[in-house]
N, C-alpha and C positions, 0 to 999 in steps of 0.2 A: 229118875233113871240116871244117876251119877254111877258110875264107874267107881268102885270102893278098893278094889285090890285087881294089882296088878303082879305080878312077880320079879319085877326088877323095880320098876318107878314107886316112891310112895306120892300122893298128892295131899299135899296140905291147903287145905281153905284158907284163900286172903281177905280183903274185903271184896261183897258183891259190886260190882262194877258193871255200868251199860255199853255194847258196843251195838255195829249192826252188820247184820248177815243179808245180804242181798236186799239191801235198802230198810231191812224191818228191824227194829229194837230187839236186842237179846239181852238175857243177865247172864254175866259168870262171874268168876270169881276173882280176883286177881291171882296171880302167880301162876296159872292155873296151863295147862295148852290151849288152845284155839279149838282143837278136835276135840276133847272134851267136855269143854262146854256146851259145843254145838250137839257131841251126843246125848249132854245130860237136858237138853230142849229138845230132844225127839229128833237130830238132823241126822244122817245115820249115811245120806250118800253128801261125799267131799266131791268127788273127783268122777270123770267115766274115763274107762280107757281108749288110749288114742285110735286103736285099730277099728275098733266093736265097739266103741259107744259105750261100753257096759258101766254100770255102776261102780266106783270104787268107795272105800270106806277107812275107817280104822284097821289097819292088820298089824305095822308090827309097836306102832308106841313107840320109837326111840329112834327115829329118823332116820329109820337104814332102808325102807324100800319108798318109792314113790305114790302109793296109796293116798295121801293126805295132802299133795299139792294143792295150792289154794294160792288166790291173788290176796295179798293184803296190805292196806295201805297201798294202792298200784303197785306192788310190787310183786311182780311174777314168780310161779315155782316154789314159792314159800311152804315147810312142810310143818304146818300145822299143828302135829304132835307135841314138836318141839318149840313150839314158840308160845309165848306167854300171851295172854290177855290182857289187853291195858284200856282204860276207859277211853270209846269216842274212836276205837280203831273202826275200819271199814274193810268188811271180810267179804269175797267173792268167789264163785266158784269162774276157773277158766274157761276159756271158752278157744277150743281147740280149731277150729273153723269146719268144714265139714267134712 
């Protein structure tokens, strides 16, 4: 379940590399986004929203809305579309308090 066509971004496959998504082993690809990857392992909610809780996901790909914030490497707010996959990162979802 990779993501093949996009209408602005093309993705080119690097090498598979392991990182981990909330403590568990994932593969993706190098060069690749963090969103991505996690979509093409079946992970589909990044984010909820701050108000409702609600599930957030992939919407726009090109880091213009905040759908895809994510902790990576501890570092907060990180938007995941656009940032690359590199081996050994540690990806987490926020945790907004209650």
């Amino acid at each position: 379940m990779r993501i093949q066509d996009h209408p602005i971004i093309t993705y080119e496959k690097g090498k598979k590399v392991k990182f981990f998504f909330e403590g568990k082993e994932v593969e993706g690809y190098e060069d690749e986004p963090i969103a991505v990857a996690l979509y093409a392992r079946g992970y589909f909610e990044l984010s909820k929203s701050l108000k409702y809780k609600r599930p957030r996901g992939i919407f726009c790909c090109i880091g213009n809305c905040s759908s895809c914030l994510m902790k990576v490497d501890d570092q907060l707010n990180v938007r995941t579309c656009t940032r690359q996959v590199r081996e050994g990162m540690k990806v987490e979802l926020q945790k907004w308090g209650k």
